[in-house]
Structures are given as C-alpha cells and as structure tokens.
N, C-alpha and C positions, 0 to 999 in steps of 0.2 A: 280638298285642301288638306294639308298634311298637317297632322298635330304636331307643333315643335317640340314636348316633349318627345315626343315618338324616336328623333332624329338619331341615328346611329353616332359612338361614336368612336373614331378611331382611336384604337390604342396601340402605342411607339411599345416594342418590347426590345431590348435588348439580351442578346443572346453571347454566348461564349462560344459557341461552337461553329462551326463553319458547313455548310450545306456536303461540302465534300466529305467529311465525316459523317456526317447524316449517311453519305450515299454508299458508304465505304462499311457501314453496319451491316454485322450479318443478321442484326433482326431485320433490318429494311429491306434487306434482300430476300430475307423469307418472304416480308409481306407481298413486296413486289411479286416475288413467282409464284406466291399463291395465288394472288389477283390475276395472273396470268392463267391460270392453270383451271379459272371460272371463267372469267369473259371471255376468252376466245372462244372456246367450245359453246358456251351461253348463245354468246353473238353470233358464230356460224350455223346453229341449230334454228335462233331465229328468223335469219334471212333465209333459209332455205322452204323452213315453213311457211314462212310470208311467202314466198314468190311460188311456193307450191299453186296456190290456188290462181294466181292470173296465168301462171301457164297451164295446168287444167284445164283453164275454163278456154283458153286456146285450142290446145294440142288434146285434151281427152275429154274431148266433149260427151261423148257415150257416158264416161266413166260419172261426170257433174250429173247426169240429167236419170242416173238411175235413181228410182222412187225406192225412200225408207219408210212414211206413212203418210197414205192419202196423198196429198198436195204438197210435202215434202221430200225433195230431191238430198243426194248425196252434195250438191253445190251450194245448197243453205246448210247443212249439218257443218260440211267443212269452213265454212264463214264464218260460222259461232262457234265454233273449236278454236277460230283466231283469237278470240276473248280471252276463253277458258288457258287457251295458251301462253297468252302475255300475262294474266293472272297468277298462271303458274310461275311463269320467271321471275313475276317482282317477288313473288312470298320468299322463292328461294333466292333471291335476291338479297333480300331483307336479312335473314337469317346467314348468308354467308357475308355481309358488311357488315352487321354486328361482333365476327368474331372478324374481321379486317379493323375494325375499331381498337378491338383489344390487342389485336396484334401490334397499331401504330401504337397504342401507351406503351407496349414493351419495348419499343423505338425508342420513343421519346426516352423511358427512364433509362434505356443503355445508354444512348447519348449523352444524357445530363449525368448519370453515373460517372462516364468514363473523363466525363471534362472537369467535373470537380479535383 
C-alpha cells in the first residue's frame, strides 16, 4: 500500500522562455555534442563487446576453449570481463554526467540570463 504522504507532487512552473531558445543556445549545444561525442563511441564499444562473445563462442571456438588455469577456459575469463566491462562504463558514465549536469546549469542560467 502506498503511504499517502509519500505521493509526488506536481509542480506547474511557469517559464519565459521558449524551448526554441533553449535549443538555439550555444551552451545547449555544447551540452548536446558533448553527449554526443560519449555515448556514441560509449555505445558502439559496448555492443561490439557484448556481441564479441556469442559470436566467439560461434565462430572461434578453439579461441573460447583454450585453458588459463586448471578448469578455466578463455570463454569464462571473457564472460566475466563482461561485468568488469559494464562496471567500467557506468563509473565513466557517472563521472562524465556529473559534468553533463553542470554543463545543463550553464543552460539553464544562459537562458534565464538572456530572458530577463
């Protein structure tokens, strides 16, 4: 059951500016092709990684089944590297939204600057 205090609530803001101005800022613009200029590369690096191993374990099977130690093959090391991998992208993930955060306040206060 949901606590009613809990309940969110919306708040009506009233703005002066218009979204095309927003879009028409050259900090928005920054932000935008900065965001641009991480997730794609971000995103392309992970879909290749990720699909590395089901076509591996396809196509280079020799390559999956050669032993690192003991009862340990190259096709478990590479499985848990998938972890280590997606770990790696959120940290850098993290750390390049935090300055995408400060990038949008310098939005924000170009925009509310320029409308006053």
């Amino acid at each position: 059951m949901v606590d009613p205090k809990m309940r969110s609530v919306e708040k009506r803001v009233e703005v002066s500016y218009s979204w095309e101005e927003v879009a028409s800022s050259p900090a928005f613009r920054r932000l935008i092709e900065g965001k641009k200029r991480f997730l794609v590369p971000a995103v392309v690096f992970f879909l290749l990684y990720y699909f590395l191993l089901p076509s591996f374990a396809g196509w280079a099977k020799s390559l999956m089944a050669v032993k690192v130690s003991g009862a340990i093959n190259f096709g478990y090391v590479f499985a848990l590297s998938q972890f280590v991998m997606v770990w790696g992208l959120a940290w850098l993930y993290v750390r390049k939204a935090n300055h995408f955060d400060r990038m949008a306040e310098e939005v924000a206060q170009e925009v509310k600057g320029g409308g006053e």
